[in-house]
C-alpha positions in Angstrom: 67.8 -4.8 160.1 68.6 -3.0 163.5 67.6 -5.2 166.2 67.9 -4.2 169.9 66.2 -5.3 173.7 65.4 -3.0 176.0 63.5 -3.0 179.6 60.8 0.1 179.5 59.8 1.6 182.7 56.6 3.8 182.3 55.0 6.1 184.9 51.2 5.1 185.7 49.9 7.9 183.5 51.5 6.2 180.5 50.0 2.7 180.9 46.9 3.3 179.1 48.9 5.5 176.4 49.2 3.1 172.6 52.5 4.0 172.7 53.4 0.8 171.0 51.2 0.9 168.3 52.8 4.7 167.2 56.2 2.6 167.2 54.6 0.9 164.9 53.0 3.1 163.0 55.1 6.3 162.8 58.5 5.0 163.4 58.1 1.7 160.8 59.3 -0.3 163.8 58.4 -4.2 164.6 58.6 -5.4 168.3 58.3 -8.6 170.5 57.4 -8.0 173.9 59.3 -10.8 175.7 57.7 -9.8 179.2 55.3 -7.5 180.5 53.9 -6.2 183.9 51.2 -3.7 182.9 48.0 -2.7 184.9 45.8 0.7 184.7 47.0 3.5 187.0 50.1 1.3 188.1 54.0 1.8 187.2 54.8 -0.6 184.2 57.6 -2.9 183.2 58.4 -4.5 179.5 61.3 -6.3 178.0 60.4 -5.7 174.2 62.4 -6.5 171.3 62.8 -3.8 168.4 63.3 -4.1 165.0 63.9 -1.4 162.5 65.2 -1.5 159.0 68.0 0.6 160.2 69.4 2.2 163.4 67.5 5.9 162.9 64.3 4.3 162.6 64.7 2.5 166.3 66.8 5.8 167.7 63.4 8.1 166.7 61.4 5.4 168.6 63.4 5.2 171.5 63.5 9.5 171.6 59.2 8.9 170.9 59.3 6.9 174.1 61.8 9.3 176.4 59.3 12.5 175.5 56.3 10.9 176.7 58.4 9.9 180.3 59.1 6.3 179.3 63.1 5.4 180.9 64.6 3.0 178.8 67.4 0.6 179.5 69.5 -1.3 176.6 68.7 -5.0 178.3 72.1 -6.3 176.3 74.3 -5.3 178.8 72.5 -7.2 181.3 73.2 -10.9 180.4 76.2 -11.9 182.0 78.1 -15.4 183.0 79.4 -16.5 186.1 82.9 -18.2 185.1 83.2 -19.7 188.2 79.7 -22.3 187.6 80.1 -22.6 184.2 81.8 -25.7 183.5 81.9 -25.4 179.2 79.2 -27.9 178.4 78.4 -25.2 175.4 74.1 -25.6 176.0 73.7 -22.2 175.9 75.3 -21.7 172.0 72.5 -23.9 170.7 69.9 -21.1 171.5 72.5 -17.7 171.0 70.9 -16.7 167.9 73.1 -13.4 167.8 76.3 -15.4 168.0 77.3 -13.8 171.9 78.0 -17.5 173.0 80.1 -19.7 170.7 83.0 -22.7 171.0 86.2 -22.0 171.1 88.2 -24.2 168.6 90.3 -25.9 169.3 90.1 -25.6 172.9 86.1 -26.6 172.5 85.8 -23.9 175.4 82.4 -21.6 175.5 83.1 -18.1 174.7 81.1 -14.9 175.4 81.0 -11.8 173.8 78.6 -9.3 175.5 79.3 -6.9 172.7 77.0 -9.1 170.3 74.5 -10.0 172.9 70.8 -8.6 171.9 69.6 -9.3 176.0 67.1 -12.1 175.3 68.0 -14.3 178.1 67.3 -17.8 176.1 70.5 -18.8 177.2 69.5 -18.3 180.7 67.0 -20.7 181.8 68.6 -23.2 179.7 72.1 -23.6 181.5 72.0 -26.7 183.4 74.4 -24.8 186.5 72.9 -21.4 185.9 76.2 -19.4 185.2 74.2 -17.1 183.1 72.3 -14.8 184.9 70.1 -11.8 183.5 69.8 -8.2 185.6 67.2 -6.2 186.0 68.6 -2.6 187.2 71.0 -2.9 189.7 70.7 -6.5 191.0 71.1 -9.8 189.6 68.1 -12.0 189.0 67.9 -16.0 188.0 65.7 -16.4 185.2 63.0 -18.1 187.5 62.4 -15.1 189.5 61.7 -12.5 186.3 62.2 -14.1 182.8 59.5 -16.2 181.2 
Protein backbone atom coordinates (compact mmCIF):
# COMPACT_ATOMS: atom_id res chain seq x y z
CA UNK A 1 0.00 0.00 0.00
CA UNK A 2 1.29 3.51 -1.30
CA UNK A 3 0.46 6.01 1.25
CA UNK A 4 1.23 9.71 0.80
CA UNK A 5 -0.10 13.48 2.38
CA UNK A 6 -0.54 16.22 0.44
CA UNK A 7 -2.11 19.97 0.87
CA UNK A 8 -4.61 20.52 -2.29
CA UNK A 9 -5.17 24.07 -3.34
CA UNK A 10 -8.30 24.29 -5.70
CA UNK A 11 -9.57 27.37 -7.67
CA UNK A 12 -13.31 28.45 -6.66
CA UNK A 13 -14.69 26.85 -9.83
CA UNK A 14 -13.51 23.45 -8.52
CA UNK A 15 -15.04 23.56 -5.02
CA UNK A 16 -18.29 22.18 -5.95
CA UNK A 17 -16.49 19.55 -8.45
CA UNK A 18 -16.71 15.46 -6.68
CA UNK A 19 -13.45 15.38 -7.38
CA UNK A 20 -12.81 13.14 -4.50
CA UNK A 21 -15.28 10.72 -5.02
CA UNK A 22 -13.63 9.95 -8.92
CA UNK A 23 -10.35 9.35 -6.73
CA UNK A 24 -12.29 7.03 -5.37
CA UNK A 25 -14.00 5.62 -7.88
CA UNK A 26 -11.82 5.64 -10.98
CA UNK A 27 -8.44 5.65 -9.57
CA UNK A 28 -9.25 2.74 -6.70
CA UNK A 29 -7.82 5.20 -4.22
CA UNK A 30 -8.81 5.57 -0.27
CA UNK A 31 -8.24 8.99 1.45
CA UNK A 32 -8.50 10.78 4.96
CA UNK A 33 -8.94 14.30 4.74
CA UNK A 34 -6.99 15.45 7.88
CA UNK A 35 -8.22 19.21 7.34
CA UNK A 36 -10.35 21.11 5.19
CA UNK A 37 -11.34 24.77 4.37
CA UNK A 38 -14.03 24.48 1.60
CA UNK A 39 -16.89 26.94 0.86
CA UNK A 40 -18.93 27.45 -2.60
CA UNK A 41 -17.43 29.96 -5.05
CA UNK A 42 -14.28 30.43 -2.63
CA UNK A 43 -10.47 29.16 -3.09
CA UNK A 44 -10.18 25.73 -1.16
CA UNK A 45 -7.54 24.15 1.08
CA UNK A 46 -7.21 20.19 2.15
CA UNK A 47 -4.56 18.12 3.80
CA UNK A 48 -5.88 14.59 2.63
CA UNK A 49 -4.22 11.37 3.09
CA UNK A 50 -3.95 8.91 0.00
CA UNK A 51 -3.87 5.48 -0.18
CA UNK A 52 -3.41 3.31 -3.14
CA UNK A 53 -2.51 -0.34 -3.57
CA UNK A 54 0.49 0.84 -5.39
CA UNK A 55 2.31 4.04 -6.45
CA UNK A 56 0.55 4.31 -10.21
CA UNK A 57 -2.76 4.10 -8.75
CA UNK A 58 -2.07 7.51 -6.41
CA UNK A 59 0.38 9.04 -9.46
CA UNK A 60 -3.01 8.81 -12.02
CA UNK A 61 -4.95 10.50 -9.15
CA UNK A 62 -2.71 13.11 -8.45
CA UNK A 63 -2.37 13.81 -12.67
CA UNK A 64 -6.75 13.49 -12.35
CA UNK A 65 -6.38 16.34 -9.88
CA UNK A 66 -3.51 18.66 -11.84
CA UNK A 67 -5.99 18.50 -15.22
CA UNK A 68 -8.85 19.82 -13.51
CA UNK A 69 -6.44 22.98 -12.01
CA UNK A 70 -6.05 21.41 -8.50
CA UNK A 71 -1.94 22.45 -7.33
CA UNK A 72 -0.82 19.82 -5.13
CA UNK A 73 1.98 19.86 -2.57
CA UNK A 74 3.59 16.56 -1.10
CA UNK A 75 2.88 17.84 2.81
CA UNK A 76 5.97 15.31 3.94
CA UNK A 77 8.49 17.62 3.38
CA UNK A 78 6.89 20.05 5.51
CA UNK A 79 7.28 18.57 9.04
CA UNK A 80 10.38 19.70 10.44
CA UNK A 81 12.18 19.99 14.02
CA UNK A 82 13.79 22.72 15.67
CA UNK A 83 17.09 21.08 17.32
CA UNK A 84 17.60 23.87 19.24
CA UNK A 85 13.95 23.38 21.57
CA UNK A 86 14.01 19.91 21.39
CA UNK A 87 15.48 18.60 24.43
CA UNK A 88 15.15 14.42 23.58
CA UNK A 89 12.22 13.59 25.81
CA UNK A 90 11.26 11.05 22.65
CA UNK A 91 7.04 12.05 22.99
CA UNK A 92 6.80 12.51 19.63
CA UNK A 93 7.92 8.58 18.60
CA UNK A 94 4.93 7.32 20.52
CA UNK A 95 2.54 8.76 17.75
CA UNK A 96 5.25 8.49 14.42
CA UNK A 97 3.36 5.74 12.98
CA UNK A 98 5.67 5.83 9.71
CA UNK A 99 8.86 5.37 11.87
CA UNK A 100 10.31 9.30 10.83
CA UNK A 101 10.96 9.83 14.74
CA UNK A 102 12.68 7.04 16.61
CA UNK A 103 15.44 6.57 19.70
CA UNK A 104 18.67 6.43 19.16
CA UNK A 105 20.27 3.47 21.07
CA UNK A 106 22.40 3.59 22.91
CA UNK A 107 22.54 7.21 23.04
CA UNK A 108 18.53 7.20 23.90
CA UNK A 109 18.62 10.39 21.57
CA UNK A 110 15.43 11.18 19.27
CA UNK A 111 16.21 10.88 15.75
CA UNK A 112 14.36 12.18 12.57
CA UNK A 113 14.31 11.07 9.24
CA UNK A 114 12.15 13.37 6.98
CA UNK A 115 12.65 10.83 4.19
CA UNK A 116 10.05 8.41 5.93
CA UNK A 117 7.80 11.15 7.12
CA UNK A 118 4.07 10.79 5.55
CA UNK A 119 3.28 14.87 6.79
CA UNK A 120 0.60 14.01 9.31
CA UNK A 121 1.70 16.42 11.94
CA UNK A 122 0.62 14.05 15.08
CA UNK A 123 3.87 14.58 16.37
CA UNK A 124 3.26 18.27 16.30
CA UNK A 125 0.79 19.24 18.73
CA UNK A 126 2.07 16.64 20.96
CA UNK A 127 5.74 18.00 21.73
CA UNK A 128 5.63 19.49 25.13
CA UNK A 129 8.47 22.46 23.79
CA UNK A 130 7.09 22.53 20.23
CA UNK A 131 10.32 21.77 18.31
CA UNK A 132 8.23 20.22 15.64
CA UNK A 133 6.63 22.54 13.52
CA UNK A 134 4.52 21.83 10.33
CA UNK A 135 4.54 24.40 7.00
CA UNK A 136 2.12 25.42 5.06
CA UNK A 137 3.80 26.96 1.69
CA UNK A 138 6.49 29.04 2.39
CA UNK A 139 6.15 29.92 6.19
CA UNK A 140 6.16 28.02 9.28
CA UNK A 141 3.03 27.42 11.23
CA UNK A 142 2.57 25.90 15.01
CA UNK A 143 0.02 23.33 14.95
CA UNK A 144 -2.46 25.65 16.86
CA UNK A 145 -2.73 28.12 14.22
CA UNK A 146 -3.60 25.39 11.14
CA UNK A 147 -3.60 21.69 12.27
CA UNK A 148 -6.54 20.11 13.97
Amino acid sequence: MFTQIYLLRFPRDTSDQPFIYRLVKEYDIEFNILKADILLQREGLMIIELKGKSKSNVTAGLDYLREVGIKIERLAARIGRDEEKCFQCGACTAVCSSGALYITRPEMSVTFDASKCTGCSLCVPLCPVRAMEVSLGDDWILSEKFMV
